[in-house]
N, C-alpha and C positions, 0 to 999 in steps of 0.2 A: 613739223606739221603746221598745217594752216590754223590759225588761233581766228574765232568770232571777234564780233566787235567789242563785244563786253570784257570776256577777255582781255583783250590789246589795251583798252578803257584801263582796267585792273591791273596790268601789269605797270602802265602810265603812271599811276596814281601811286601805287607802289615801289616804284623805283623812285621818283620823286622823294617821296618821302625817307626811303632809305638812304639816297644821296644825302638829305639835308642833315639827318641822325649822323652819316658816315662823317659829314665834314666838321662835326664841331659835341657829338656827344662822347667819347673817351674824352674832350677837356673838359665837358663842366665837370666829369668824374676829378680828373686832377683840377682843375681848380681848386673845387671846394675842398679835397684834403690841400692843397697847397698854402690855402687863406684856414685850416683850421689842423683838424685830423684825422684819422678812418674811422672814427665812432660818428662823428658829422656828416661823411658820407654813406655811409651806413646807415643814417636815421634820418637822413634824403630820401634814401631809396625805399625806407618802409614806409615813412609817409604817402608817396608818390602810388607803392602799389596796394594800399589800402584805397587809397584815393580811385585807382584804374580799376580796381575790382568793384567796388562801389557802384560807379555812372556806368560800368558795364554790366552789372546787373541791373539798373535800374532801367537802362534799354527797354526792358521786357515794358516798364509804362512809356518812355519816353517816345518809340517807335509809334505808339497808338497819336502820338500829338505831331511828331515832325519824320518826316523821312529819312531813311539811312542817310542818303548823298547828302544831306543838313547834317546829319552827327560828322558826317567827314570833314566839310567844309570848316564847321567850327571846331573842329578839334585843329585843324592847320592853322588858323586864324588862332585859336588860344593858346598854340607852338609854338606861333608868331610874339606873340605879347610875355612866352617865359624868356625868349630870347631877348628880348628887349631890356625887361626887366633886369637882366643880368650885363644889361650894358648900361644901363642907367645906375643901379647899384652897385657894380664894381667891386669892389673887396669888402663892401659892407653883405651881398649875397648871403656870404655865411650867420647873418642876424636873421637875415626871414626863409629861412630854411623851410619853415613849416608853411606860408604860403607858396613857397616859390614848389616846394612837392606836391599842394594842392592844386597849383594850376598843370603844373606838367600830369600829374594824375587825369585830370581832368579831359586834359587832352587825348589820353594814350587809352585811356574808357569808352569815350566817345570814339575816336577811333577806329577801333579794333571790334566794337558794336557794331557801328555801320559795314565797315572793310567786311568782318569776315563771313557777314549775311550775305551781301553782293557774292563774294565768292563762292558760297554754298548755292545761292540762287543761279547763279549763269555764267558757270565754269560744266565745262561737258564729264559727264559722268564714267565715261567710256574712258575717257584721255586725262587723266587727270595727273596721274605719275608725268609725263607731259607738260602739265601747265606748270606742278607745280617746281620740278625740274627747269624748264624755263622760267620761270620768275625768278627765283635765286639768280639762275645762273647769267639773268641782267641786270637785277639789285648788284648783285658783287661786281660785275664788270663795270657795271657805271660807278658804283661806289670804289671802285678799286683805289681811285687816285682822290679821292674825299680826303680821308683822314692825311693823305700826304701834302694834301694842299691846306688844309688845318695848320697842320706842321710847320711847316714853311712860314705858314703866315705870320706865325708867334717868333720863334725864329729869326727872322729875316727884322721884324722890328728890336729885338734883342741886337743879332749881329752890325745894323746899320746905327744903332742907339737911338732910335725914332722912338722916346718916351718909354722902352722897356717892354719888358712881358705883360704888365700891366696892360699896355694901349695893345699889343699885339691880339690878347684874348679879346679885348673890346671891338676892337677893327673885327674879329672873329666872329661874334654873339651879331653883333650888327649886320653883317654878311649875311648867316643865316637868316634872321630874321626878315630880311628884305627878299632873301629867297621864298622862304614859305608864305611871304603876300604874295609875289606872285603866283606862288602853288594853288593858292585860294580861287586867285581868276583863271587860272589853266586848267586846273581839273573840268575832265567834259563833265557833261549832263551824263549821270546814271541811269537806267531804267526803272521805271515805278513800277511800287509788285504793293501787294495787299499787305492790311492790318495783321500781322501776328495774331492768332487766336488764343490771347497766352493769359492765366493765373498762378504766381507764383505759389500756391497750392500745388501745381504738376509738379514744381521740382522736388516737393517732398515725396506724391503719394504717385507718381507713374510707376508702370512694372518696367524692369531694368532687366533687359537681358543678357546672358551670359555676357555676351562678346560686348556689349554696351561697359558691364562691369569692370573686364579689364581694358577696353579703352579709360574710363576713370582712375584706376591703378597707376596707368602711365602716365597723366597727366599729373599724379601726386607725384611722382617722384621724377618727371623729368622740371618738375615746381619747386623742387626742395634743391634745385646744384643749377638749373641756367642761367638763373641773373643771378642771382649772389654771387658765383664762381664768376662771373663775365666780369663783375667790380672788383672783387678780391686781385685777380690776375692781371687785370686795367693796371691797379697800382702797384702790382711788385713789379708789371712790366716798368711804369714809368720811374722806380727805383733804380730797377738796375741799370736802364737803358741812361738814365741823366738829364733828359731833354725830352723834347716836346717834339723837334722834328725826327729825332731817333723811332717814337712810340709813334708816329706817322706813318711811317715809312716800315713798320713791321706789319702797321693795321693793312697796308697798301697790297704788301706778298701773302696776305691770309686774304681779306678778297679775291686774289688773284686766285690762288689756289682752291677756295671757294666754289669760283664763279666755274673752272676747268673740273672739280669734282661733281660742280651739279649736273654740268653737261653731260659728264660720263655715267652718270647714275641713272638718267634716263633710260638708256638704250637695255643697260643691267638689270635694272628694278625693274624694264618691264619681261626679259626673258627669265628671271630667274631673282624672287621677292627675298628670299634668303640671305640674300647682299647688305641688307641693312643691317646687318652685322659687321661690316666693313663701316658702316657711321661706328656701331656699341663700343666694338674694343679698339677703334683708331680713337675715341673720344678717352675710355680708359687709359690706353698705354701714352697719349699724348700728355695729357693730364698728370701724370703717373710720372713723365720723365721730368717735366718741369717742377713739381713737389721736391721729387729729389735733389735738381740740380739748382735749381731758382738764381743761373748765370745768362749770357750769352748764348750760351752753348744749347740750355734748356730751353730759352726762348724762341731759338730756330725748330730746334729740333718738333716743337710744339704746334708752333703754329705750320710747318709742314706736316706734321700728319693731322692735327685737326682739323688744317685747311679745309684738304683733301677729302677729308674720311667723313665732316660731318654732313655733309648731306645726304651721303646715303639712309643715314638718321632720322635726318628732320623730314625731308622729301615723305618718307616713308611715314610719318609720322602724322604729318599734315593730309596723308592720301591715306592712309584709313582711318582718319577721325571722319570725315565725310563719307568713307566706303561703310561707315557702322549707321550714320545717322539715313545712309538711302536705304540701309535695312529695313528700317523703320516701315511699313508700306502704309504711310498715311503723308496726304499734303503738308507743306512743308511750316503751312501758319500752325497746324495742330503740334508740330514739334519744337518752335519756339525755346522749349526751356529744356531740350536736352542744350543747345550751344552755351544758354547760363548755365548749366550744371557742369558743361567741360571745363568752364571758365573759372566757376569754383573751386572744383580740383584742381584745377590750375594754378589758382590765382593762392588763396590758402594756403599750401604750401610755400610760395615765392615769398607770402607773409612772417611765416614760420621762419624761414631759411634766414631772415635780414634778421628779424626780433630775436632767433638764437646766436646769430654770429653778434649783434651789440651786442647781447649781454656777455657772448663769451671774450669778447677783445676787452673786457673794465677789467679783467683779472691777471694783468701782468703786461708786459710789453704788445701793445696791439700788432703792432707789424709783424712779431715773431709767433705771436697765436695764428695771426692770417697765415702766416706760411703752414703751421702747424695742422690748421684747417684742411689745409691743398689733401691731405692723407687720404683724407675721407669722399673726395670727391670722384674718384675710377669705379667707386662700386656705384654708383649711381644711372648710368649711361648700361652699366651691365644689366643691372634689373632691368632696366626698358630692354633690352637684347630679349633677355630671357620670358619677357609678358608679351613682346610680338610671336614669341617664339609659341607660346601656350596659345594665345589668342588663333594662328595662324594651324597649329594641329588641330584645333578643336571645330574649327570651319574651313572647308574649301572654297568658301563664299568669295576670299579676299585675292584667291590669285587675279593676277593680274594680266 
């Protein structure tokens, strides 16, 4: 289908930015366990989303001073300067963990503030299984050969002996960084929309409807298993796999297969909504075989069906958080603080999930707890099955 300007604008913006995450963020994951260990990566990443939950709720004032398309800009621009940092720092990184998570936070806050109001505001309401089918399914195809050119690049300074893995992550970080300046000047001009009408008093005492409820449900618990699980599995893949261009070249056929299930989940999800059960238990059973196997064998097996299966998931996921917020029948500055309140449920949990896997890795071998972890992660993608599944009897509002 024909996509508007804003749209096109949005998907631009978005693919950009996922190419630049594709080509160099699984390394700073292994980096920093490489220069330390998974307790350090770990309390990265709870820094970083304490940090993103923060400036993203603080939007709600920030929004009344500067424009979204300004939280965007400076969030690429402050993406630009963590990468930097990590090339100027080099194996000392692992010392300023707690700023280098402040600024990545900072980034990924502002962000995702600005990003996902634009997209609420002037993405078609009609098409939206569509848009958001299409976006993926250009993120992953552009990003497809990201992390394999990551790979290579570390790699290739290892195999030629040009200063080692060392210089190859830095030639890395530097790469990106030089990318996201120019992302800065390439991102078009956004369109300007009004002040938020917002007091974070609404997100305590607004009336929360049904279907509002368990969209909130879903976001606690798809909070509590997709970035802690996406780090955990990062590093058993780079275990088992040995290398750097190995975990490249795996991230490269999950894109792939990505980018080919988002496209088919369009056409699916829009004749027949029931399909996003094809993300639940392809995300379960994928999950599920790799716990078991944590080989070769599991890593294939893994990222072929997660490829595949998770957008039926996420698509679904992202198209009726907006299908609940246009229920709402008031302008969109008066609802301002339902998107911080998904963000909260969202974001809260992702906090929970890091602060209980570090404290559970200090009680014995971390590596073998993390795999131990893996257990508990298939029932998590089920509950989201089963809350679409009530939310979706309880209203007809949501076909599509």
């Amino acid at each position: 289908m024909a996509f508007n300007r804003e749209e096109k604008n949005l998907m631009f913006i978005q693919a950009l930015s996922y190419f630049s995450a594709a080509l160099a963020g699984i390394f700073v994951t292994v980096y920093f366990f490489s220069h330390s260990d998974l307790k350090t990566t770990i309390f990265y990443n709870l820094i970083l989303y304490i940090t993103l939950l923060f400036f993203y709720v603080a939007s709600g004032w920030t929004l009344r001073i500067v424009s979204s398309a300004f939280l965007i800009r400076i969030s690429l621009f402050s993406s630009a300067l963590f990468y930097l940092a990590l090339f100027l720092l080099k194996e000392q990184s692992v010392k300023f963990i707690i700023p280098l998570g402040l600024l990545s936070g900072f980034s990924a806050g502002n962000y995702w503030a600005g990003f996902n109001l634009n997209q609420y505001l002037f993405t078609n309401k009609e098409n939206r299984v569509e848009y958001f089918g299409s976006v993926t399914g250009i993120i992953n195809f552009l990003s497809a050969f990201a992390p394999f050119i990551g790979g290579a690049i570390i790699s290739l300074f290892i195999s030629f002996n040009m200063f080692g893995r060392e210089a190859g992550y830095s030639f890395l970080f530097l790469l990106v960084f030089i990318l996201l300046i120019i992302m800065v000047f390439l991102v078009g001009k956004l369109p300007s929309h009004e002040i938020p009408n917002f007091s974070y008093r609404h997100i305590i005492f607004h009336k929360r409807s049904r279907n509002w409820i368990l969209l909130l449900w879903q976001q606690i618990f798809l909070g509590l298993y997709d970035t802690s699980s996406g780090l955990v599995i990062g590093i058993l893949f780079f275990l088992i796999l040995k290398n750097e261009f190995n975990l490249g070249g795996t991230q490269t056929i999950a894109y792939v297969l990505g980018a080919l299930g988002s496209i088919i989940s369009i056409k699916i999800l829009n004749k027949n909504k029931n399909f996003y059960w094809v993300g639940s238990l392809g995300l379960a059973i994928g999950i599920g075989l790799f716990a078991l196997l944590k080989n070769w064998y599991g890593i294939i097996l893994y990222i072929i069906v997660t490829g595949f299966c998770a957008p039926f998931l996420n698509n679904w996921l992202s198209n009726i958080y907006f299908k609940t917020m246009d229920e709402i029948d008031t302008h969109w500055t008066e609802k301002y603080h339902l998107m911080l309140e998904r963000d909260i449920a969202l974001g809260i949990p992702r906090i929970l999930s890091f602060l209980f896997l570090f404290i559970f890795v200090q009680f014995g071998d971390q590596i073998k707890l993390a795999q131990f972890w893996l257990y508990f992660l298939p029932f998590f993608p089920l509950i989201l099955g089963l809350l679409l599944n009530k939310m979706s009897y309880e209203s007809k509002k949501f076909l599509v």
